[in-house]
N, C-alpha and C positions, 0 to 999 in steps of 0.2 A: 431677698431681703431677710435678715436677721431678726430676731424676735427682739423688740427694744428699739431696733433703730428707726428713725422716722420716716415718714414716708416722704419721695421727691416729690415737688411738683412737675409738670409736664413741660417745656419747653413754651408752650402756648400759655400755659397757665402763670409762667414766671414773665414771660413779653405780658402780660395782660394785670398780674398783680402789679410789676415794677411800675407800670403806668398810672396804675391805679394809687399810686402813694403806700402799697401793704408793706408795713414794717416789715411783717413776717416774714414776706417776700425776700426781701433786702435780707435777714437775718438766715434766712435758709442759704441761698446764694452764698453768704461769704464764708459758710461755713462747710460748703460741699466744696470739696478742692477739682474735685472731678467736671464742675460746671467751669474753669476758665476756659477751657475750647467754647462752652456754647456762648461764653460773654464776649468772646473773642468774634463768634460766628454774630452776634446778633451788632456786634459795631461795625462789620463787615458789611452785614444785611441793611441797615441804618443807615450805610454812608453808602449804600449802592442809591436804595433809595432815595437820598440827597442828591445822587448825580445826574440819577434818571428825571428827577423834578425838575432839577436845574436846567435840563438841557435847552429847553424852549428858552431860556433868555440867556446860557452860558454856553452852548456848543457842547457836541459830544464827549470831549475833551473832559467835559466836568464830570463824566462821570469816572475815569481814572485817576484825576486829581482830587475829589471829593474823599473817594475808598485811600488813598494814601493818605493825605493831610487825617480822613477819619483815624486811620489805626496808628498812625503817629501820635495824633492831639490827643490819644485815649490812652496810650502808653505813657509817655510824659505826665500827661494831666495823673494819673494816678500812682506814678512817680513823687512827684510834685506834694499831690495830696498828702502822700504816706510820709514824707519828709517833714512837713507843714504841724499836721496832725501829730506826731507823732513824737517830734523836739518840741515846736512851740507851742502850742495849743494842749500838750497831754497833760492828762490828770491821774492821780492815782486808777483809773478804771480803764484806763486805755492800753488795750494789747490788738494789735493789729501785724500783718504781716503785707509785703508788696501785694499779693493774691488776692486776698481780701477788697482790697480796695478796688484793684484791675479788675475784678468778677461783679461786686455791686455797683461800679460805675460803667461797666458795659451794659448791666441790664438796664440801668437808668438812662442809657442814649436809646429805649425803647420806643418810644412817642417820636422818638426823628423817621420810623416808618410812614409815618403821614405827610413827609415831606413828597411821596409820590404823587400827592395829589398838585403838586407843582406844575402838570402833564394839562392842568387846565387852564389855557388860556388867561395870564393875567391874576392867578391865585398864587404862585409863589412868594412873593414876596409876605403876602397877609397869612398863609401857613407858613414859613419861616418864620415868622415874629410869634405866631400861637406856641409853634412847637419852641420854640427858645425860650420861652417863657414857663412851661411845660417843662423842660430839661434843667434848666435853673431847681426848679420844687423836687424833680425826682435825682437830681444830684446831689441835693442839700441831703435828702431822703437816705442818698446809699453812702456820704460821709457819714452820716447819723448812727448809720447802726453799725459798717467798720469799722468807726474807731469809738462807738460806745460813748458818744458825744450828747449834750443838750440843743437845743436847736439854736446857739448863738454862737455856739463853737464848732458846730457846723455849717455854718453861713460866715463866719471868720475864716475857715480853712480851705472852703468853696470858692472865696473871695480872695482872697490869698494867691490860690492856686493857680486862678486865672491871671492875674498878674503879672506873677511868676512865667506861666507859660506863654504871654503876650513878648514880657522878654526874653524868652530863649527863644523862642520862633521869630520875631525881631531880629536878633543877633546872627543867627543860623541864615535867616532871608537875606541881611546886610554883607554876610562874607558868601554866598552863593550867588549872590546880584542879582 
């Protein structure tokens, strides 16, 4: 490390800040370009754990279909966002890039590790609802500080997004059948 430049946080440290709601968190993330493999790696890890929860009430199946739809839905959705954010919603302070937004909205699908606990009899559904709710706040959290937003223009662009992504995956399901 260079004299001046800041120090990274750890891998553990960014799954445990992004959870926690730390701005800072969010704000280091989108501006180390070198963390999109580990955002990439922790929506991977995220949507494994989705599959593995799932399996008691979806079949093993879900756990390959989970990690796909994951890295899909996380590509798009921050497609989506950067698009959203970016024409409609921008203000004079908003500079964001694709990167940005893919890196702090990977670490915000960090709380979907807890969907492992789905493995207990009869809890998935009630962690599913926790952690969705949970992802909701830490996505608002990583639009907030990529595009340098206030917190209603980041809950327009989050809301927005999902929409948006409802219809293209919609249309995509519709001509795939």
């Amino acid at each position: 490390m260079h004299q001046g430049e800041p120090t990274k946080s750890s891998l553990i440290e960014r799954l445990v800040g992004a959870a926690r709601l730390r701005s800072a968190i969010y704000e280091e993330v989108e501006h180390d370009r070198d963390a999109t493999m580990q955002a990439a790696g922790v929506v991977v890890l995220t949507s494994l754990a989705a599959g593995v929860g799932a399996i008691s009430t979806e079949g093993t199946l879900a756990l390959v279909g989970f990690t796909i739809a994951g890295l899909l839905g996380w590509t798009v959705y921050a497609w989506l966002s950067y698009f959203i954010g970016t024409r409609i919603f921008a203000t004079a302070e908003t500079s964001a890039d694709w990167g940005e937004l893919a890196r702090t909205l990977g670490f915000a699908s960090s709380p979907r590790l807890l969907l492992l606990l789905g493995l207990v009899p009869g809890l998935f559904g009630l962690v599913a609802f926790v952690v969705g709710i949970w992802v909701i706040l830490t996505t608002i959290t990583a639009l907030k500080a990529a595009l340098d937003f206030g917190w209603w223009r980041a809950i327009g662009t989050g809301f927005l997004a999902v929409i948006a992504q409802g219809i293209v995956f919609g249309i995509v399901g519709g001509i795939l059948g």
